[in-house]
C-alpha positions as CSV (number, residue, x, y, z in Angstrom):
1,X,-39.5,-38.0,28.7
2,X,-42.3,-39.2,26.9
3,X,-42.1,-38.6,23.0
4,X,-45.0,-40.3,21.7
5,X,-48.1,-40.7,24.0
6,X,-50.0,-42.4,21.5
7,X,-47.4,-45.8,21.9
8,X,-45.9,-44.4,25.4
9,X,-42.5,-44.2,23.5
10,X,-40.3,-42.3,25.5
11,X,-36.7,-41.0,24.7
12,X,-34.7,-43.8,26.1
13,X,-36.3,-46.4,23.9
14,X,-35.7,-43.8,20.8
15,X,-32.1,-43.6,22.3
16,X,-31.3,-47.1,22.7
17,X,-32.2,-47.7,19.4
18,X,-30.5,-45.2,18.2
19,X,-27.6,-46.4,19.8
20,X,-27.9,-50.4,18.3
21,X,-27.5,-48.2,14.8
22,X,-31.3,-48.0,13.7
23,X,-32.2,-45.5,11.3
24,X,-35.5,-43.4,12.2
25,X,-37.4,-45.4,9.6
26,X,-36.5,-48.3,11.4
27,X,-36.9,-47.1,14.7
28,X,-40.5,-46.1,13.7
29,X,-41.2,-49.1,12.6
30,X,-39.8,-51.2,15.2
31,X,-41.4,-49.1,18.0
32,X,-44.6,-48.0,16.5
33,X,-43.5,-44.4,16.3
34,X,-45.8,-41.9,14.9
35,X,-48.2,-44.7,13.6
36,X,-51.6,-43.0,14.9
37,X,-51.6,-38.8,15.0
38,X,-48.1,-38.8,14.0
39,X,-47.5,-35.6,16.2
40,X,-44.1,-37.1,17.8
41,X,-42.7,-37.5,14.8
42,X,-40.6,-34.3,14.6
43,X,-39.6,-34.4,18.2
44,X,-38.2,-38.0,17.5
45,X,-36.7,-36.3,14.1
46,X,-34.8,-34.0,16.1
47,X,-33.4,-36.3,19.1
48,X,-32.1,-38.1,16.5
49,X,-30.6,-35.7,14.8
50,X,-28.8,-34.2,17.8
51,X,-27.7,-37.6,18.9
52,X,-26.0,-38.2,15.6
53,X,-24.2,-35.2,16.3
54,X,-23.3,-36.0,19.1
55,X,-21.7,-39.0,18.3
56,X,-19.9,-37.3,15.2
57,X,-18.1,-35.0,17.6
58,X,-17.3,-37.6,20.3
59,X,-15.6,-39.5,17.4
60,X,-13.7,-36.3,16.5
61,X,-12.6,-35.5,19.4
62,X,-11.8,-38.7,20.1
């Protein structure tokens, strides 16, 4: 899925970052998120946020 058509950033690139333990501060400014309207920014807020949780409750369950 596309998150920011501005860059054509799309969720997996968010993801793997996400995944190599970038913050969304540094994903932004690795990828170029939300450098020109900005829009995608909550979108890419909230994937992150749900993938963080996921991970929390993978690790708690073990």
């Amino acid at each position: 899925m596309i998150v920011c058509l501005c860059e054509n950033i799309n969720s997996r690139k968010i993801q793997e970052c996400f995944e190599a333990g970038m913050t969304l501060e540094e994903i932004r400014f690795r990828l170029g998120l939300g450098n020109q309207c900005g829009s995608c920014l909550e979108a890419a807020e909230k994937m992150i946020r749900t993938e963080a949780s996921n991970t929390i409750e993978k690790l708690a369950i073990g």
